[in-house]
DRENLUMKOL-791591 format. One record per residue (C-alpha): x, y, z; residue number from 1. Coordinates in pm, whole numbers, m for minus. Example, Ala and Ser with C-alpha at 12.3 -4.5 7.8 and 13.67 -1.06 7.14 Angstrom:
! residues 2
<rotor <1230 m450 780> 1>;
<rotor <1367 m106 714> 2>;
***
This chain:
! residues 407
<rotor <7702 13538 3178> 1>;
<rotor <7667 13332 3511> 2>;
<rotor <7404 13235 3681> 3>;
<rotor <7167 13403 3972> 4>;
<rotor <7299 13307 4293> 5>;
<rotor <7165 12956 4405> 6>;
<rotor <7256 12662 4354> 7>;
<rotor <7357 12569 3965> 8>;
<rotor <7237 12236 3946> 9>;
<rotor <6863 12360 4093> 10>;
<rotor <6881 12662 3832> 11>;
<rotor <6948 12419 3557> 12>;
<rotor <6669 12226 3645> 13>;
<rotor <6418 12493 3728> 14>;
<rotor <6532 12646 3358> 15>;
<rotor <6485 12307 3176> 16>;
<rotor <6126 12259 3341> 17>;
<rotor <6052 12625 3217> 18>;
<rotor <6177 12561 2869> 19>;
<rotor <5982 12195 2807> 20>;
<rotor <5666 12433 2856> 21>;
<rotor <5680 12628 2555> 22>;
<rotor <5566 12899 2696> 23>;
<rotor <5819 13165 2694> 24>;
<rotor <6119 13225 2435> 25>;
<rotor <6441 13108 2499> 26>;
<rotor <6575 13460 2512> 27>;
<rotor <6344 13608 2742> 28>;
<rotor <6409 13247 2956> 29>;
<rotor <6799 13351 2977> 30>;
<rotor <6718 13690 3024> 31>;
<rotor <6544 13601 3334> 32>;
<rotor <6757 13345 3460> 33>;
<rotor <7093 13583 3351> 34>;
<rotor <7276 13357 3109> 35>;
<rotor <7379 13398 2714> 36>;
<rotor <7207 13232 2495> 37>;
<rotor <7465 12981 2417> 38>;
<rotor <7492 12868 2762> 39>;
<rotor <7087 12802 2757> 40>;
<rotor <7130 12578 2459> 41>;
<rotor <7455 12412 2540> 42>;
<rotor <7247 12286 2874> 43>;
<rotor <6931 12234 2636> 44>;
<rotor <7131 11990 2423> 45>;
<rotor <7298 11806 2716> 46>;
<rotor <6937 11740 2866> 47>;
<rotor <6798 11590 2532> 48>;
<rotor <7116 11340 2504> 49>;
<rotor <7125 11265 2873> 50>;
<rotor <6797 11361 3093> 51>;
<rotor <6856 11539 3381> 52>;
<rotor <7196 11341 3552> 53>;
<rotor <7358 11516 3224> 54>;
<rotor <7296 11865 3362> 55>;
<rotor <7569 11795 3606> 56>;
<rotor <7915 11950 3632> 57>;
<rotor <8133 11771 3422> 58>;
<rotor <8526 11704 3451> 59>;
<rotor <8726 12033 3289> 60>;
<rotor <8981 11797 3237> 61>;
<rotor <9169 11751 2910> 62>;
<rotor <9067 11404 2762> 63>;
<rotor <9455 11361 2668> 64>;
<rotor <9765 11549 2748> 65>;
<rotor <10050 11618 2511> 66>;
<rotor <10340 11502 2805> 67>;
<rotor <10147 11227 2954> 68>;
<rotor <10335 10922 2997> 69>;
<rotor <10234 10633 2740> 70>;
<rotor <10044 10342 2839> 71>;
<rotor <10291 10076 2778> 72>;
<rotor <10574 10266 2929> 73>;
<rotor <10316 10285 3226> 74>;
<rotor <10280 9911 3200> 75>;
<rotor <10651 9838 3178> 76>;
<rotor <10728 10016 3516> 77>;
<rotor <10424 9862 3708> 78>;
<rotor <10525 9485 3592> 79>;
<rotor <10929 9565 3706> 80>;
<rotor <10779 9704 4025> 81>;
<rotor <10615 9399 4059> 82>;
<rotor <10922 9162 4014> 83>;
<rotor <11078 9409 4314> 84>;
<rotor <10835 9540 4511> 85>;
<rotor <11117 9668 4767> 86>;
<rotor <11309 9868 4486> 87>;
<rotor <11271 10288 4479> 88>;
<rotor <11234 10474 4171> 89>;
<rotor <11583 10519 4102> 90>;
<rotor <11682 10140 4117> 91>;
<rotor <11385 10056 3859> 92>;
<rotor <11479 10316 3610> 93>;
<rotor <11855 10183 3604> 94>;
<rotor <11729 9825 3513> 95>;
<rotor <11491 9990 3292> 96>;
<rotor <11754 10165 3092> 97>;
<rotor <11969 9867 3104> 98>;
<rotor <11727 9653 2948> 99>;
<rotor <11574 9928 2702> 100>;
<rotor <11861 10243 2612> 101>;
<rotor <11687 10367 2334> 102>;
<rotor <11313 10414 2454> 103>;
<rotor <11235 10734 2661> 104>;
<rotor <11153 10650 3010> 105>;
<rotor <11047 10917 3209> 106>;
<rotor <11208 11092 3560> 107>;
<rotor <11238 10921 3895> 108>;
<rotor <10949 11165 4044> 109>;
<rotor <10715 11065 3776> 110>;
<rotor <10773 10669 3807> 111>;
<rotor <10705 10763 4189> 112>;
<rotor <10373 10892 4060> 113>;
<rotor <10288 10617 3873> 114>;
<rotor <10364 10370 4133> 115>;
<rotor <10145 10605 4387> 116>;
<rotor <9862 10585 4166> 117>;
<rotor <9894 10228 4076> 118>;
<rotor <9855 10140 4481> 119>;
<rotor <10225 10014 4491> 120>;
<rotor <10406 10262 4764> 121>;
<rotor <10311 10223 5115> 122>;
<rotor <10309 10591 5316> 123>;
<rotor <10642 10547 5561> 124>;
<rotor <10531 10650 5933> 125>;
<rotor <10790 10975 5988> 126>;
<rotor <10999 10903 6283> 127>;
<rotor <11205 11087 6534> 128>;
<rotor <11666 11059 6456> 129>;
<rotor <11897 11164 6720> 130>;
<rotor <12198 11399 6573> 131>;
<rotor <12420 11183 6379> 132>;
<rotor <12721 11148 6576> 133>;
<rotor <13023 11373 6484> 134>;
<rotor <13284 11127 6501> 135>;
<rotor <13373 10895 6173> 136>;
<rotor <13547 10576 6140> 137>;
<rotor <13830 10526 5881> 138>;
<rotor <13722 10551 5512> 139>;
<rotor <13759 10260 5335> 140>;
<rotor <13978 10277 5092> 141>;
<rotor <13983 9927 4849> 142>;
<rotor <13842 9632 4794> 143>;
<rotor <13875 9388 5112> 144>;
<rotor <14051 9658 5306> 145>;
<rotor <13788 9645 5521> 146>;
<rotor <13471 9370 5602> 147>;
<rotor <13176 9387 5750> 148>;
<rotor <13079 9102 5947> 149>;
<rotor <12748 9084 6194> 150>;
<rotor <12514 8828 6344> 151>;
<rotor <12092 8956 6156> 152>;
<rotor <11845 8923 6453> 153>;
<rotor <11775 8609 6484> 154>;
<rotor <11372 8522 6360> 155>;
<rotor <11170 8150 6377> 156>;
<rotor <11163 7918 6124> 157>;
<rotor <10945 7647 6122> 158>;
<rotor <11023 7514 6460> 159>;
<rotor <11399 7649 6496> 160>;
<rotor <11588 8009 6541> 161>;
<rotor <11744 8090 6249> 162>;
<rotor <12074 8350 6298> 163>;
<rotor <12152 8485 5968> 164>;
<rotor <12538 8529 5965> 165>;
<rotor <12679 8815 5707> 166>;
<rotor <13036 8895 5532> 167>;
<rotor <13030 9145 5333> 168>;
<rotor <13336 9379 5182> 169>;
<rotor <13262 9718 5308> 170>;
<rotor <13437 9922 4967> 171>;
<rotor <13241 9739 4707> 172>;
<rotor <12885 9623 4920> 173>;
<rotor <12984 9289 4755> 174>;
<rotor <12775 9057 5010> 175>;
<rotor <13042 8780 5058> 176>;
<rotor <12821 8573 5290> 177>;
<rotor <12487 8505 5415> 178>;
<rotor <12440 8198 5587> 179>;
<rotor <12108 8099 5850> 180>;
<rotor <12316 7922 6144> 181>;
<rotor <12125 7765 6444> 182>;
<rotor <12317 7961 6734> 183>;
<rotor <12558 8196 6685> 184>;
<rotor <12862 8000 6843> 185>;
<rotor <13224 8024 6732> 186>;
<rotor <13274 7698 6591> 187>;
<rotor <13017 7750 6247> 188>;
<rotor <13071 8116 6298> 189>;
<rotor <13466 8006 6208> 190>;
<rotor <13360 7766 5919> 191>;
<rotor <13141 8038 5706> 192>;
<rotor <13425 8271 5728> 193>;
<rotor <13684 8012 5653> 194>;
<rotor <13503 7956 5386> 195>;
<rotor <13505 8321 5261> 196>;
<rotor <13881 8330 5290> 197>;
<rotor <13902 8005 5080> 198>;
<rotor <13686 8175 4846> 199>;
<rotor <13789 8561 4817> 200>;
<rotor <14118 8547 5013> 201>;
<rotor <14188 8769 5319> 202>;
<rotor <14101 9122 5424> 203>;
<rotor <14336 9360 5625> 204>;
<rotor <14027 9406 5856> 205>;
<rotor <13731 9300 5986> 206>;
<rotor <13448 9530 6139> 207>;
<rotor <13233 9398 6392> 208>;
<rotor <13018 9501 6691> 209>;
<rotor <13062 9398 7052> 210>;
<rotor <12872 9073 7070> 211>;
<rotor <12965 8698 7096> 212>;
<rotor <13174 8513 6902> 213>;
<rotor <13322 8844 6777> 214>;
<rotor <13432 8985 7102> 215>;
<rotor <13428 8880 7460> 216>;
<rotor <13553 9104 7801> 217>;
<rotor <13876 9002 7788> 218>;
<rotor <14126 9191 7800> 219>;
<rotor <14176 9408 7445> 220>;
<rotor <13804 9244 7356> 221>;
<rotor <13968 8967 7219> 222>;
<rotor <13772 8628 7152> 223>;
<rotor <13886 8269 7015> 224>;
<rotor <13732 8440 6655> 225>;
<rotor <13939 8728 6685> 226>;
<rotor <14289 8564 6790> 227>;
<rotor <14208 8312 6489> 228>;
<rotor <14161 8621 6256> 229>;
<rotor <14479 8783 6407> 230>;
<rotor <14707 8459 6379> 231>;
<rotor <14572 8484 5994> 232>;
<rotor <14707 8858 6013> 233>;
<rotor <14379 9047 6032> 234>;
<rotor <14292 9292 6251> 235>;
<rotor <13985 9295 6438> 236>;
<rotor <13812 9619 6457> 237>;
<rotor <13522 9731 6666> 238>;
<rotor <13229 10001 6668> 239>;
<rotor <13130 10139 7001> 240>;
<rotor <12928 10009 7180> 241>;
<rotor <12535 10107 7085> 242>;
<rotor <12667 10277 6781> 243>;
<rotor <12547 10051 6487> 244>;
<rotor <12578 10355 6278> 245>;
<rotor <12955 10335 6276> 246>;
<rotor <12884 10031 6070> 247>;
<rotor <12598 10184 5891> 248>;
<rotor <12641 10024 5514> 249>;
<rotor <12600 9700 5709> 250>;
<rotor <12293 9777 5891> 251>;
<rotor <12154 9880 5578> 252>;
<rotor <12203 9581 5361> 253>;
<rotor <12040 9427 5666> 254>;
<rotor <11716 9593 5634> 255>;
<rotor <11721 9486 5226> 256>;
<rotor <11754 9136 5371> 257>;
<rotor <11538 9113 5653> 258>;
<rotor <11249 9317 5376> 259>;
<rotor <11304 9081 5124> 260>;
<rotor <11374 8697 5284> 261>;
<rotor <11245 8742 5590> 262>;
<rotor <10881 8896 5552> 263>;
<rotor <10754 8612 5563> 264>;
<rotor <11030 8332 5641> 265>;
<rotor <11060 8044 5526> 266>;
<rotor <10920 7683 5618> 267>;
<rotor <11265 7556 5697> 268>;
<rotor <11600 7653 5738> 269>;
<rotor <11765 7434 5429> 270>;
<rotor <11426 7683 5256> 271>;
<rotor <11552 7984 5429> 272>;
<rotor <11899 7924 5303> 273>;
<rotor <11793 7920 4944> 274>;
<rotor <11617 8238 4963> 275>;
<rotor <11947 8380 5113> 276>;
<rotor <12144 8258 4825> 277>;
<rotor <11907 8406 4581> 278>;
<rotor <11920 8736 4771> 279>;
<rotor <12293 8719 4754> 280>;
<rotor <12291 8668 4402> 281>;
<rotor <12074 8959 4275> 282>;
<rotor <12192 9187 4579> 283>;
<rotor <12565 9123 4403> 284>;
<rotor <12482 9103 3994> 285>;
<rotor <12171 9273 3946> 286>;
<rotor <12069 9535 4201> 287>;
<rotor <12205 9860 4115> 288>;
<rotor <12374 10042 4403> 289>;
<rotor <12308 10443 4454> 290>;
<rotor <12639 10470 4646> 291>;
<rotor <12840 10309 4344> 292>;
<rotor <12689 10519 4077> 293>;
<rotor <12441 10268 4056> 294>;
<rotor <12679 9993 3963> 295>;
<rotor <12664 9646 4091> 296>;
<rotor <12878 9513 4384> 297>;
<rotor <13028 9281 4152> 298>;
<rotor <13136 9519 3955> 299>;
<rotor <13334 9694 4203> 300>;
<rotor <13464 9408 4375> 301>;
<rotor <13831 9195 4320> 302>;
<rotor <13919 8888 4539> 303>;
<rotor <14163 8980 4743> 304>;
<rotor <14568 8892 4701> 305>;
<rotor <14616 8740 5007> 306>;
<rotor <14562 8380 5003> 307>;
<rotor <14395 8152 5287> 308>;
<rotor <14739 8019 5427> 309>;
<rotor <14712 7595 5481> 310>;
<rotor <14826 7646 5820> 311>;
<rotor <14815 7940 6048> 312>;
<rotor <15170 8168 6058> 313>;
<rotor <15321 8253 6359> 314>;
<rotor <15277 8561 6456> 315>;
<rotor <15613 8821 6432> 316>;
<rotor <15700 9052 6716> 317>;
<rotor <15982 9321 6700> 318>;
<rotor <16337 9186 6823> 319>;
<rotor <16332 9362 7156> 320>;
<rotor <15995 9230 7289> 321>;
<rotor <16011 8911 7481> 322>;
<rotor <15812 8650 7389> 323>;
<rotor <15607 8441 7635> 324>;
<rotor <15359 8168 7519> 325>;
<rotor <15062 8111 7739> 326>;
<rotor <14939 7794 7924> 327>;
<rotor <14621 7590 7805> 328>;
<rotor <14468 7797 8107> 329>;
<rotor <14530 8078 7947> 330>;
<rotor <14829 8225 8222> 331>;
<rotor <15176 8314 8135> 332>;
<rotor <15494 8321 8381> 333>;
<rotor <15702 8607 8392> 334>;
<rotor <15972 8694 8655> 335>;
<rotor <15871 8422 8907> 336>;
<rotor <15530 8527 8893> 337>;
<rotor <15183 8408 8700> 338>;
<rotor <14958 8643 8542> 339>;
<rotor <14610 8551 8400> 340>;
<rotor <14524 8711 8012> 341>;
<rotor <14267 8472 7914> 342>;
<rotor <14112 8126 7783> 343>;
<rotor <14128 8259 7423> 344>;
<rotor <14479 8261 7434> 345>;
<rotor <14552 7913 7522> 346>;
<rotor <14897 7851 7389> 347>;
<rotor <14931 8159 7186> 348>;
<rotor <15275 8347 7172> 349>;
<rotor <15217 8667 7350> 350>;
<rotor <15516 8948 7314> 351>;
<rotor <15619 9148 7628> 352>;
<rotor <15774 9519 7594> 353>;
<rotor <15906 9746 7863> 354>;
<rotor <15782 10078 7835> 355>;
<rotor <15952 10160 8170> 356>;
<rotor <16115 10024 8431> 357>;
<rotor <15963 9702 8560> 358>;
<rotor <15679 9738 8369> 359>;
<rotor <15586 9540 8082> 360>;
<rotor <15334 9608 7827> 361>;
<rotor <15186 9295 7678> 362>;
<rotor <15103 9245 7346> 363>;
<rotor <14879 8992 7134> 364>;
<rotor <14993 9073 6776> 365>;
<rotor <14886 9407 6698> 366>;
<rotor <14649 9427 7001> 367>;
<rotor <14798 9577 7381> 368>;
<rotor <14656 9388 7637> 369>;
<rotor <14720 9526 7932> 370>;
<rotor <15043 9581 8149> 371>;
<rotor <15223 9419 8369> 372>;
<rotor <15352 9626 8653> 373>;
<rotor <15621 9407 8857> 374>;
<rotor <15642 9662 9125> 375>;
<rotor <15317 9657 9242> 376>;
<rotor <15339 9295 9233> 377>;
<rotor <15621 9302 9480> 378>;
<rotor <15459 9579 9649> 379>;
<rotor <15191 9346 9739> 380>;
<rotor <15381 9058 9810> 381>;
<rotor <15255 8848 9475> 382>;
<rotor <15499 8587 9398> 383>;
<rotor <15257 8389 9286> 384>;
<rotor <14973 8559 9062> 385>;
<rotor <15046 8927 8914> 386>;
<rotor <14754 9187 8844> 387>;
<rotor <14745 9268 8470> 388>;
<rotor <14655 9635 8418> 389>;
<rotor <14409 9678 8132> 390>;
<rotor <14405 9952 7896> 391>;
<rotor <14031 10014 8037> 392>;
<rotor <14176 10033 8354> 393>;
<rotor <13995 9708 8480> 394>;
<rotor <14142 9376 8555> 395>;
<rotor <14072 9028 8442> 396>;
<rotor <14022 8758 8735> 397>;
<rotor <14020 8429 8695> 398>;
<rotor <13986 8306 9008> 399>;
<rotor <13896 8485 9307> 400>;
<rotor <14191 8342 9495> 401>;
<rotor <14424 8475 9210> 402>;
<rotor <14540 8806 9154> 403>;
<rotor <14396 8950 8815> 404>;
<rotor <14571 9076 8522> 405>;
<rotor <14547 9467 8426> 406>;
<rotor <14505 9607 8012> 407>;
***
């Protein structure tokens, strides 16, 4: 039977104070106060072990539950969080399982749960996407078919700027490279990858954004990086511009990085390296990857076939292109007049095809430049500098008393 309407913890008292004065019966007390007698002396018994702060509600909570996860597997997941505090769920139960196949650990929600409650997972603030654009790159379709390469933000360390450089093959995830250079210049841009092609051999490709050393504004984007890559006989490949996305496996390993060896950095570069190298090593051997089936990277990857050449091939054009090589100032000569391509091409074989008459598409390896239209050239009486079209439709100038080249 309940109790009269009021407040239960002021009827339980009032009925207690009642009781202790022997005065009336218990059953005429719960007849009065509308309760069973059972209820009367299950609150009579509570009061005599506990005063009055035992006439409170208690929990209705089961003590122990049949499905409940065991304390040690409880413990397990809690000290492996620990060890990787940025891993999910999913990650943790692989290494779990790895290290354990014949215990039964419980579901990804549940070790989510467990985390939650243990204080480990930090709320993520929601925030506004755009639509993901329509528009997809090429798949990649084997190991070094395709590399990622990218410049990390650059952060302080101790007193310097550290630019974290990073190579890795975009098939596999296999992080090839990740080196803290002062400035992001071409020269030690050129000796980490070198050393990746000493190491793993050559890709066919290499996917970059639009920034220095990787590409400049010359015509067909081309920088000293990317005509060295080309000479090797890989072609450079760019997103669009503001479209990081189109290189989105890359930005992603990115965060990982910048989460785990950059929050805090380091005192000093030669210790910033180090925790690179670490990173490298269990983002390669030991972190399981949800995209591979939550293999490793290394166990996906295979150095490539193509070895680092001792000296750089020349490049091959078809037998019907002529073939110009440029000055150290980067201009070639063609039919009595100069034309301007650019710096980066200092003394690089260019090949020349006409597409119609008197006009001459240039070519850089697998890259157009630009064309060169002789009759316009003629048309404006320029016997001495040509205008290069570019395939933009701008020019290049290299001097504002020179004519400019077109792509």
């Amino acid at each position: 039977m309940p109790w009269n309407k009021s407040e239960p913890m002021n009827e339980r008292v009032k009925f207690i104070a009642e009781w202790l004065q022997r005065e009336e019966s218990v059953t005429w007390l719960c007849a009065r106060a509308g309760i069973s007698r059972k209820t009367a002396y299950k609150w009579i018994d509570r009061y005599e072990q506990g005063g009055v702060a035992a006439l409170a509600e208690r929990s209705r909570a089961p003590l122990s539950h049949p499905h409940a996860v065991p304390a040690d597997i409880v413990e397990a997941i809690v000290s492996i969080r620990r060890q990787h505090p940025r891993w999910g769920p999913r990650k943790l139960l692989v290494v779990l399982r790895r290290h354990a196949p014949e215990r039964r650990w419980p579901v990804a929600s549940t070790v989510g749960d467990i985390l939650r409650r243990a204080g480990m997972v930090r709320p993520r603030r929601r925030r506004r996407v755009s639509v993901p654009y329509g528009e997809r790159l090429a798949d990649y379709s084997g190991a070094n078919a395709i590399w990622c390469a990218d410049f990390k933000g650059h952060f302080a360390v101790g007193g310097a700027r550290c630019h974290p450089l990073t190579i890795m093959d975009g098939f596999s995830r296999y992080l090839l490279r990740c080196d803290g250079l002062a400035r992001p210049l071409t020269v030690p841009a050129q000796k980490v990858f070198e050393s990746a092609f000493r190491e793993f051999g050559l890709p066919t490709t290499i996917r970059t954004d639009n920034g220095a050393p990787f590409s400049t504004l010359a015509p067909g984007g081309l920088s000293r990086l990317a005509v060295w890559w080309i000479r090797l006989g890989i072609r450079p490949e760019r997103i669009l511009p503001g479209r990081p996305d189109q290189n989105g496996r890359h930005e992603r390993m990115h965060s990982t990085l910048k989460a785990e060896t950059a929050r805090p950095p380091r005192s000093s570069l030669r210790a910033q390296q180090r925790a690179f190298d670490a990173f490298r090593l269990e983002y390669n051997h030991e972190r399981p990857h949800e995209a591979l089936d939550n293999e490793t990277p290394a166990a996906r990857y295979q150095p490539s076939s193509r070895s680092y050449p001792r000296q750089l091939p020349p490049l091959d054009y078809p037998a019907h292109f002529r073939i110009e090589r440029t000055y150290p100032n980067g201009v070639i000569s063609f039919r009595e007049t100069q034309w301007y391509l650019s710096n980066c091409l200092a003394g690089e074989l260019v090949g020349l095809e006409e597409v119609d008459d008197e006009r001459w598409a240039v070519h850089f390896g697998p890259i157009i430049l630009g064309v060169l239209d002789l009759r316009n050239a003629k048309a404006r009486g320029m016997r001495s500098f040509g205008v290069l079209v570019r395939c933009d439709g701008g020019t290049t100038k290299r001097r504002r008393r020179r004519r400019r080249l077109r792509t």
